[in-house]
N, CA, C and O atoms as CSV, one atom per row, in Angstrom:
chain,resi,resn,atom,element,x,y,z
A,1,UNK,N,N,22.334,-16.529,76.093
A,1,UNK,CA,C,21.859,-17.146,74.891
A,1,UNK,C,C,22.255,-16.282,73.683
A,1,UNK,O,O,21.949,-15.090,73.698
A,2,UNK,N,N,23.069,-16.927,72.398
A,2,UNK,CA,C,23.319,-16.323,71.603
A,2,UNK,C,C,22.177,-16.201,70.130
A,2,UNK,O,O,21.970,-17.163,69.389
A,3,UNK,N,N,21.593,-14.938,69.955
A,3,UNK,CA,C,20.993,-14.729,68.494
A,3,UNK,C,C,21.511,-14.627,67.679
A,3,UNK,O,O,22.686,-14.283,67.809
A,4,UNK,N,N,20.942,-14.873,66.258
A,4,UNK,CA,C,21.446,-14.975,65.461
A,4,UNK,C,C,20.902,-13.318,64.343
A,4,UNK,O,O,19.833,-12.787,64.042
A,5,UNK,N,N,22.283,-13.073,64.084
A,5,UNK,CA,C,21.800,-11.017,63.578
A,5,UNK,C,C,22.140,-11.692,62.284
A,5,UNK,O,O,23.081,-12.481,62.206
A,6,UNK,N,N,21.214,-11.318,61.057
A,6,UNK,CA,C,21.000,-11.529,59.664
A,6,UNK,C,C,21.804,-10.449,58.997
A,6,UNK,O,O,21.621,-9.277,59.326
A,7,UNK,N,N,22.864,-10.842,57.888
A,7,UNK,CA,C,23.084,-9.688,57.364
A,7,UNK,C,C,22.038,-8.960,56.235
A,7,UNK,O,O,21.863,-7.791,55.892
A,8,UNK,N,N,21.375,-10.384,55.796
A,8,UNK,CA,C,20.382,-9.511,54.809
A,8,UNK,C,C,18.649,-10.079,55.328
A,8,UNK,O,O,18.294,-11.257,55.336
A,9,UNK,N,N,17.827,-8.946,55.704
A,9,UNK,CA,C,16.496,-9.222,56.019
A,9,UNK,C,C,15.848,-10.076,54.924
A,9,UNK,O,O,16.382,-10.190,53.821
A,10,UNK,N,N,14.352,-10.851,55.331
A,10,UNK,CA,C,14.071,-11.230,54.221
A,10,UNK,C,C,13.287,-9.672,53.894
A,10,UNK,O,O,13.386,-8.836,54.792
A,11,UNK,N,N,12.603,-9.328,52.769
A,11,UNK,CA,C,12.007,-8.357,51.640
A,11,UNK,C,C,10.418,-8.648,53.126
A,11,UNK,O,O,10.177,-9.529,53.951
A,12,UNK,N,N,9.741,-7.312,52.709
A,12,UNK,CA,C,8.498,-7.295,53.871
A,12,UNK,C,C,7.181,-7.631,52.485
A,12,UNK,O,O,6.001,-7.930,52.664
A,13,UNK,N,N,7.834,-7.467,51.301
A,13,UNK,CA,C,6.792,-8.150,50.480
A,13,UNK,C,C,7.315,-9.072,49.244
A,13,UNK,O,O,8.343,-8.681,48.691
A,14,UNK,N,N,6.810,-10.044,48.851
A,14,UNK,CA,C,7.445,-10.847,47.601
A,14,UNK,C,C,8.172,-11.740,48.515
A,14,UNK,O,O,7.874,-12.106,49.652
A,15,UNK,N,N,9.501,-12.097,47.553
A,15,UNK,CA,C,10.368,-12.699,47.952
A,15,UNK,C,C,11.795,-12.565,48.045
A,15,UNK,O,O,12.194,-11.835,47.138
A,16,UNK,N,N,12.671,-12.958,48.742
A,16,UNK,CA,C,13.756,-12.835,48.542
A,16,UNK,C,C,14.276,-11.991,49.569
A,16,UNK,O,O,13.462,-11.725,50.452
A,17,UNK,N,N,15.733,-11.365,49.721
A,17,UNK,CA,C,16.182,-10.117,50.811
A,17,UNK,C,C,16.205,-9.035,50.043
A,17,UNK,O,O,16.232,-8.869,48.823
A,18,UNK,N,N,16.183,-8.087,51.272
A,18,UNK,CA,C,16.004,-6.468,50.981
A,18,UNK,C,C,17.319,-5.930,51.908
A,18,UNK,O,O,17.712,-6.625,52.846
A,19,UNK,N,N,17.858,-4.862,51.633
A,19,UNK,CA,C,18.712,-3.858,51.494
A,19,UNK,C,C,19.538,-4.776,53.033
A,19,UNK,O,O,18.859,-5.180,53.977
A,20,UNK,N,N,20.842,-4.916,52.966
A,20,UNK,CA,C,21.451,-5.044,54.000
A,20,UNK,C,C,20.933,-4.171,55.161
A,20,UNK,O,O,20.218,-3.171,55.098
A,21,UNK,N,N,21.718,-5.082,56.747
A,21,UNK,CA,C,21.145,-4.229,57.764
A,21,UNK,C,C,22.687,-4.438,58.856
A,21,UNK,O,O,22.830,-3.967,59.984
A,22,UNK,N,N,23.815,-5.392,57.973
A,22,UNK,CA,C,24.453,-5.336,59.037
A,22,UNK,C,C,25.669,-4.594,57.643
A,22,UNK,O,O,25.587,-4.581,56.415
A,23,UNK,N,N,26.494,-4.173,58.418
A,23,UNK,CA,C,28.394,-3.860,57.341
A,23,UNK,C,C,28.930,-4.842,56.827
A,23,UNK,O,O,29.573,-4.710,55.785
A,24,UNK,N,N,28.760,-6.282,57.559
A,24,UNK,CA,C,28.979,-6.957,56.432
A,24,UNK,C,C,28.409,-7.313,55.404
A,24,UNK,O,O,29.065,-7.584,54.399
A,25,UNK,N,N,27.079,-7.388,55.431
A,25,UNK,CA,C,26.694,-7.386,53.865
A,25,UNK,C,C,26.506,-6.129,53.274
A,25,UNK,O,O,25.929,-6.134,52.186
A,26,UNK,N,N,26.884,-4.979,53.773
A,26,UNK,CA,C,26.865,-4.137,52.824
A,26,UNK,C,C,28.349,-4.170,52.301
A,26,UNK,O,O,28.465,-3.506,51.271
A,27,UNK,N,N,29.552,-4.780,52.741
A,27,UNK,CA,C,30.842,-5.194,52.415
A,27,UNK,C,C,30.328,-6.121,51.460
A,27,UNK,O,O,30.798,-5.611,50.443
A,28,UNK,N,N,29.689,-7.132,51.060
A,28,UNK,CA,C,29.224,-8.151,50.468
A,28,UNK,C,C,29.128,-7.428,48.822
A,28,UNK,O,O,29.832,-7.545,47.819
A,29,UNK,N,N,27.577,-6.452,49.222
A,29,UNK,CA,C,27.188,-5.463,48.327
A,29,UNK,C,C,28.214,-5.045,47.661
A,29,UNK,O,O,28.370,-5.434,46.503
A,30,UNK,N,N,29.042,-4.242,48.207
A,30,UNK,CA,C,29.894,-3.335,47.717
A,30,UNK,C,C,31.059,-4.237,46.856
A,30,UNK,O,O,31.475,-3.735,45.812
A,31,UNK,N,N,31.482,-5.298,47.198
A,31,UNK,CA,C,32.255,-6.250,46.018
A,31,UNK,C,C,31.477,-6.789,45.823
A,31,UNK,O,O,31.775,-7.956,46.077
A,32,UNK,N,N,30.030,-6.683,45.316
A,32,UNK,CA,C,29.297,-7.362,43.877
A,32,UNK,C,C,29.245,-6.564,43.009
A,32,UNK,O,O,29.331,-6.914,41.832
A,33,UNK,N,N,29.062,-5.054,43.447
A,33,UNK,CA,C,29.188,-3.998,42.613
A,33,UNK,C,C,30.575,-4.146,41.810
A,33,UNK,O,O,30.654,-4.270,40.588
A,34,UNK,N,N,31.524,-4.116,42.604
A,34,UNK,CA,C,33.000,-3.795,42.042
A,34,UNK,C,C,33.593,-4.858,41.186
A,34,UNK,O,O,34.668,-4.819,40.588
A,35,UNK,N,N,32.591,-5.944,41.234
A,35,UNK,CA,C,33.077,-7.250,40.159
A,35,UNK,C,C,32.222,-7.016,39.013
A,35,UNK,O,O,32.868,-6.967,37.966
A,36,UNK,N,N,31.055,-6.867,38.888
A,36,UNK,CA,C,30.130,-6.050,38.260
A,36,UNK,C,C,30.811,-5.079,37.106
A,36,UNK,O,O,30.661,-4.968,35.889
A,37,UNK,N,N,31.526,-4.516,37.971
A,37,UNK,CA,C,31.945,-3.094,36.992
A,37,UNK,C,C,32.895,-3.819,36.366
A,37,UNK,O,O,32.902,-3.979,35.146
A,38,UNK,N,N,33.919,-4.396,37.308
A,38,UNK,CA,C,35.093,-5.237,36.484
A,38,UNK,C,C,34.420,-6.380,35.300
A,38,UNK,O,O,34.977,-6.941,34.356
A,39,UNK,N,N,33.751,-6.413,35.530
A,39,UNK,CA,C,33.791,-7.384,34.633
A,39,UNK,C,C,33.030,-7.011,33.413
A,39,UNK,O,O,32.708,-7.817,32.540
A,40,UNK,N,N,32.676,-5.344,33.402
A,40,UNK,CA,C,32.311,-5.188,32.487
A,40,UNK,C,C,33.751,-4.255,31.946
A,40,UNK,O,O,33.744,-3.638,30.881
A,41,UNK,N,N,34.353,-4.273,32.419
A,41,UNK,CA,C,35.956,-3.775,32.211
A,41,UNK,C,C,36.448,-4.574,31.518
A,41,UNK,O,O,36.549,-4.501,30.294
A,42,UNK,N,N,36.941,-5.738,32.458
A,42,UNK,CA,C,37.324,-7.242,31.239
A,42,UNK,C,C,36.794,-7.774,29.742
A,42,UNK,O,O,37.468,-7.904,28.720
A,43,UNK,N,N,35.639,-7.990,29.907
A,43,UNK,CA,C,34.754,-8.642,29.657
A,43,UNK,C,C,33.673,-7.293,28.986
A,43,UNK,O,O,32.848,-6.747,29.719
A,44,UNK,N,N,33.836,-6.927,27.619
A,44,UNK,CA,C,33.458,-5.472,27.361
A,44,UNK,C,C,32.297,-6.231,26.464
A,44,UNK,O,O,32.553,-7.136,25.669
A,45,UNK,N,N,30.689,-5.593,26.782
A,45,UNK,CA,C,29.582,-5.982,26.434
A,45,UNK,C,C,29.500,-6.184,25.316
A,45,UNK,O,O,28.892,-7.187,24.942
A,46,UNK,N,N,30.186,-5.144,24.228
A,46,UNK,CA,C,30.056,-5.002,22.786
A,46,UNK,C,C,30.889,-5.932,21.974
A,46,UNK,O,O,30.721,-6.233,20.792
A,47,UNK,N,N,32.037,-6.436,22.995
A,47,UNK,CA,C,32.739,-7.242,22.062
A,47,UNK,C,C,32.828,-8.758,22.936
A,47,UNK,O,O,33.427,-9.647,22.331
A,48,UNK,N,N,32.505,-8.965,23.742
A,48,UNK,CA,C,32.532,-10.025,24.393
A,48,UNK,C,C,30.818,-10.707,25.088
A,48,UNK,O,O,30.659,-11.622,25.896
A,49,UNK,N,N,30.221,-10.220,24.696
A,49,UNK,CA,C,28.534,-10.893,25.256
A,49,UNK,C,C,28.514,-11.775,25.890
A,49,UNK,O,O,28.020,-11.634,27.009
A,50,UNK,N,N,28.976,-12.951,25.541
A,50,UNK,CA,C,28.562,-14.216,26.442
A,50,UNK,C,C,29.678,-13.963,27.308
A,50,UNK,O,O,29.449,-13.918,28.517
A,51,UNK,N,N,30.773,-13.802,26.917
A,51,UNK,CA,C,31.468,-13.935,28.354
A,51,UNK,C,C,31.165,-13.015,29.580
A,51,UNK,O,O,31.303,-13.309,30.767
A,52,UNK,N,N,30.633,-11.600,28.934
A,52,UNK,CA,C,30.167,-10.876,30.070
A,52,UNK,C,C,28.528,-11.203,30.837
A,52,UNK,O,O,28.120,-10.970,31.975
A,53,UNK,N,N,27.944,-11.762,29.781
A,53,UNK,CA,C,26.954,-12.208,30.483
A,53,UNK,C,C,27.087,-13.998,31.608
A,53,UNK,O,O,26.421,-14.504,32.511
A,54,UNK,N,N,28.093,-14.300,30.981
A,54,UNK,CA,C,28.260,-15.517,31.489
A,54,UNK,C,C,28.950,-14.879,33.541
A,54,UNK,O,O,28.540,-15.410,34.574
A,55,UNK,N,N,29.689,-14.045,33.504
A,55,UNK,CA,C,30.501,-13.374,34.339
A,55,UNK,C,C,29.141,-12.994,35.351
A,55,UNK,O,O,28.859,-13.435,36.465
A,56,UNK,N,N,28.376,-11.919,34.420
A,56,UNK,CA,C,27.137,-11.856,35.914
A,56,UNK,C,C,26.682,-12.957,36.688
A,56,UNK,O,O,26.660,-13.320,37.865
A,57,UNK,N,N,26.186,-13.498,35.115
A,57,UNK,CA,C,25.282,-15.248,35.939
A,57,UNK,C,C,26.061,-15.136,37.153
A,57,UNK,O,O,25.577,-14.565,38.130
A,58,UNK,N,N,27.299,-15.662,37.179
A,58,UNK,CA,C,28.158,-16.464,38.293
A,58,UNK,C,C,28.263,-15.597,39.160
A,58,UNK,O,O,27.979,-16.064,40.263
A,59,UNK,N,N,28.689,-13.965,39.203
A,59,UNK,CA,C,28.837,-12.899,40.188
A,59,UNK,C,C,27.834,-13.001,41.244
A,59,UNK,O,O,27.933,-13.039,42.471
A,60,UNK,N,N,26.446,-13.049,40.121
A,60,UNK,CA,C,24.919,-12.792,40.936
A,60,UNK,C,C,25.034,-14.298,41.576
A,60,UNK,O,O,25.529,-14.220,42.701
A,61,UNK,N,N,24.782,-15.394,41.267
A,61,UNK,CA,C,24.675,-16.286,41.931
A,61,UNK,C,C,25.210,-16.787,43.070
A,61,UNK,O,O,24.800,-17.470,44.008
A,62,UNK,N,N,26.321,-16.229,42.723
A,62,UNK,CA,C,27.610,-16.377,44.486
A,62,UNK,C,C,26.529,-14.849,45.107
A,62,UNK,O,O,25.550,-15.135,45.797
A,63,UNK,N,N,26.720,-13.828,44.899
A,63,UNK,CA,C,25.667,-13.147,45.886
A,63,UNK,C,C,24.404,-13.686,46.694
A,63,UNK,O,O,24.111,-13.679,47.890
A,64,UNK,N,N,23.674,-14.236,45.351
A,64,UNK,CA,C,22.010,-15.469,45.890
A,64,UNK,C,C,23.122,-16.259,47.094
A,64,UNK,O,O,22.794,-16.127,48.274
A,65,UNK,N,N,23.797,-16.680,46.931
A,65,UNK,CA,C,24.399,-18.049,47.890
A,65,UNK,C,C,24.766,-17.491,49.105
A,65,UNK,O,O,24.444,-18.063,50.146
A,66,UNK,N,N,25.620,-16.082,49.125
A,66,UNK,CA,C,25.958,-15.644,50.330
A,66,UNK,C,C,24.483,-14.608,51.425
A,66,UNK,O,O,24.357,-14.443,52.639
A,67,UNK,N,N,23.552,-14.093,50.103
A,67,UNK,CA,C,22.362,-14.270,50.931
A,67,UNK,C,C,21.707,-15.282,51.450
A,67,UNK,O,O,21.165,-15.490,52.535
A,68,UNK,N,N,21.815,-15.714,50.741
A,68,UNK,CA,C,20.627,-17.581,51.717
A,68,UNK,C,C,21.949,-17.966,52.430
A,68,UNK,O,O,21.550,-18.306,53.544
A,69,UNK,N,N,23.436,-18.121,52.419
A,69,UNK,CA,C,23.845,-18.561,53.848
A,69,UNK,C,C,24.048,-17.654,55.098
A,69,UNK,O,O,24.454,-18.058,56.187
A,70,UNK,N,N,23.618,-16.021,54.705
A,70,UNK,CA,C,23.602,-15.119,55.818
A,70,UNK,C,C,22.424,-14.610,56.491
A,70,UNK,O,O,22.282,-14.261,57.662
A,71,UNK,N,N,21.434,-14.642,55.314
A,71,UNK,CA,C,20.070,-13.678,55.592
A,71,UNK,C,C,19.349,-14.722,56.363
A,71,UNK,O,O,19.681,-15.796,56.864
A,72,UNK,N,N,18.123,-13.961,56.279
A,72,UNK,CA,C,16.900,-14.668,56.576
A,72,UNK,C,C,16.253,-15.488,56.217
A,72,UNK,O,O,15.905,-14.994,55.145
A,73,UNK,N,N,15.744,-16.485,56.266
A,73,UNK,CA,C,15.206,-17.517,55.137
A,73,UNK,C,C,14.240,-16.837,54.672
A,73,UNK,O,O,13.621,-16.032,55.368
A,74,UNK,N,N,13.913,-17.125,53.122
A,74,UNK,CA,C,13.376,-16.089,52.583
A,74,UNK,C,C,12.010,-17.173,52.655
A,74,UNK,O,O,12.084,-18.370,52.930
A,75,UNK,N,N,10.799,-16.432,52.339
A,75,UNK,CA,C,9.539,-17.084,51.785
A,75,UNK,C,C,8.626,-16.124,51.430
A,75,UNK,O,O,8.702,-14.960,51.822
A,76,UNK,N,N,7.455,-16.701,50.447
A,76,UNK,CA,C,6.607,-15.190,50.010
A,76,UNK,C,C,5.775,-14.764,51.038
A,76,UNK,O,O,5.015,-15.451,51.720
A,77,UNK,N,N,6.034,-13.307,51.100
A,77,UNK,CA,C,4.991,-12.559,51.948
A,77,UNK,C,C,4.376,-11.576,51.063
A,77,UNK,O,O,4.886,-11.059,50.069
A,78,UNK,N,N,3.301,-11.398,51.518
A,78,UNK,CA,C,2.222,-10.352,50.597
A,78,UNK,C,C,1.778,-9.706,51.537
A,78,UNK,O,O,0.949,-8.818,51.339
């Protein structure tokens, strides 16, 4: 019988995932960081705002997406 190994746990309080547990999502992690930086490379805070803020929105949100299609289903725990 095959299980299913989460790359990202859900969080043991609140909501949402907590710290990777497998290499691939810390591979995940590690190019959100590196688009992150790039895009504050490209996309320079002081002279470009919306586009760099527009750049996270979308960075972070493809992250949210590849947690909820890898992790754990998240729900609140207290």
């Amino acid at each position: 019988m095959l299980t299913h190994v989460y790359w990202f746990p859900a969080k043991t309080s609140g909501w949402g995932w907590g710290i990777p547990v497998r290499w691939e999502g810390w591979a995940v992690l590690a190019v959100y960081v590196m688009l992150l930086v790039a895009a504050g490379a490209v996309f320079r805070p002081d002279r470009h705002r919306v586009r760099f803020l527009l750049s996270v929105v979308v960075i972070s949100a493809a992250l949210v997406a590849v947690c909820w299609l890898t992790g754990e289903p998240p729900h609140w725990r207290s």
